[in-house]
N, C-alpha and C positions, 0 to 999 in steps of 0.2 A: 187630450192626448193620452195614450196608453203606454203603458213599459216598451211596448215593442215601436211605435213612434217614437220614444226618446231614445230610445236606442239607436234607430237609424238617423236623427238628427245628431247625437253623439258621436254615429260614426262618420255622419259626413261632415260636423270638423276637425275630428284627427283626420281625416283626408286630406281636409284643406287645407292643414295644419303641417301633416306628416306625410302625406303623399301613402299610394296603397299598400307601399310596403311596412310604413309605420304602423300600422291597424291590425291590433290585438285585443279579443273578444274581453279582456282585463281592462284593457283602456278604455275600450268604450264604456263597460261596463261604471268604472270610477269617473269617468266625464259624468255620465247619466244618473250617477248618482242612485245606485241597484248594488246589488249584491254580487259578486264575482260570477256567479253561476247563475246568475238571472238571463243573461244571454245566450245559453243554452236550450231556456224554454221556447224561444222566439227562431234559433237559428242554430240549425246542428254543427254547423261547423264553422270557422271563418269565413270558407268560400260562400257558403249560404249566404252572412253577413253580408259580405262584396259582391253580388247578383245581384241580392235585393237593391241597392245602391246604384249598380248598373243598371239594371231594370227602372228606376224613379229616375234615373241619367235620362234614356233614351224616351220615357213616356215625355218628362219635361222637354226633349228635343223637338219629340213630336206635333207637343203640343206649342211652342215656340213659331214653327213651322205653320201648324197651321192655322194661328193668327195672322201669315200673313196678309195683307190684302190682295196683295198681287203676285198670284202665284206662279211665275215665270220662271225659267231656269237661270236666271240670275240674281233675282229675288229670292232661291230659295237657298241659292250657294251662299248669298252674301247673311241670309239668315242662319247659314249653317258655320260658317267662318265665325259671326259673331256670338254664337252660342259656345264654339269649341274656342276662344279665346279670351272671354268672360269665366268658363268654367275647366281649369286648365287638368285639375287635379281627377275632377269628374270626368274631363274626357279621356283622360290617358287611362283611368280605369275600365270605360265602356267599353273599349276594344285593349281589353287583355284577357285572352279569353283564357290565359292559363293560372288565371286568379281566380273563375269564377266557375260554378255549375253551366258552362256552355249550354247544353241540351235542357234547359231548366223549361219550363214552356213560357214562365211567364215574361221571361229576357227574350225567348225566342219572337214572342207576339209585339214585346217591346219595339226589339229592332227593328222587327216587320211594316210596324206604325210608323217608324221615323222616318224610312225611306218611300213611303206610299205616295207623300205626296209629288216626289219627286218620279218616281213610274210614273204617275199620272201625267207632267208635263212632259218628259221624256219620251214616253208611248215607246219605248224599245229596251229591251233588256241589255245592251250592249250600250248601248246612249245611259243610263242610268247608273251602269256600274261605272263606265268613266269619268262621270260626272260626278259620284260621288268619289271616286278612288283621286281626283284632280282637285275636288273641295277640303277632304282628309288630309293631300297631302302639303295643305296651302296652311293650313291648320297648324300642322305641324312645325312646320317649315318657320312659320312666322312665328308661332310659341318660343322655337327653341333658338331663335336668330339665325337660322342659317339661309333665310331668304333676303336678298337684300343685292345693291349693287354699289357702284363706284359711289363713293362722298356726295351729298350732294342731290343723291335722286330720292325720291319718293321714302317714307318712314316705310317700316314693314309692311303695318295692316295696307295701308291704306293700295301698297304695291300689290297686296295680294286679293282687295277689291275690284283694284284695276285688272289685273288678268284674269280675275271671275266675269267682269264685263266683257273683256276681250273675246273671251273662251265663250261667253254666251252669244256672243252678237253674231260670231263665226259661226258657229253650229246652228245658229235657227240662221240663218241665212241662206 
């Protein structure tokens, strides 16, 4: 591994550690065990740092995804649920886009990849976006406990697997 790999491993766990607003190019830098100004060579600014990070977010999503075997639109929601709920700190950074060089190409092709497989079963630009905007906010919802009902029912995840089935069975029906 090189300076600029330990850097980014350094910065993904004060992430994991400190969440994206803890993460300063000093901290990484003393995790990594570099010189204060060594992360300058690698990344002009903070935000550079937190792209790259979001960009290795989304290629790992991608690539999570498309391990699947069976690449259905339930198979891909519950594969995308369990990515954004195993990696909590990583996902809240991948869609902050006012953390990051938005326009950067390489986040740009990132994100592109994460959501391909999902076009692909979808086949509709309209079916895609609600499927991922209904998986993101199942994500959320169940991270942050505000999905849940009376005593007694279903644990989070598992409520929010359940209406990823639901929602899948209804639409390809």
């Amino acid at each position: 591994m090189g300076v600029r790999d330990d850097l980014l491993a350094a910065a993904r766990a004060e992430l994991d550690e400190h969440g994206h607003a803890g993460i300063s190019l000093r901290a990484v830098a003393r995790r990594a065990g570099v010189s204060h100004a060594a992360p300058k060579h690698h990344f002009p600014d903070r935000a550079a740092l937190l792209t790259a990070i979001a960009t290795d977010g989304f290629t790992a999503l991608a690539a999570s995804l498309n391990r699947l075997p069976d690449p259905t639109l339930a198979a891909l929601g519950q594969g995308y649920l369990a990515f954004g709920l195993a990696n909590p700190a990583l996902y809240d950074l991948m869609f902050r886009p006012t953390e990051l060089h938005a326009d950067d190409p390489h986040l740009l092709a990132a994100q592109d990849a994460s959501l391909h497989r999902l076009r692909a079963v979808a086949d509709d630009q309209s079916l895609t976006l609600i499927s991922w905007a209904l998986v993101h906010g199942l994500v959320l919802l169940t991270r942050d406990g505000a999905l849940g009902g009376p005593a007694g029912t279903a644990s989070r995840p598992e409520l929010a697997h359940g209406l990823l089935e639901t929602y899948a069975e209804r639409i390809t029906s």
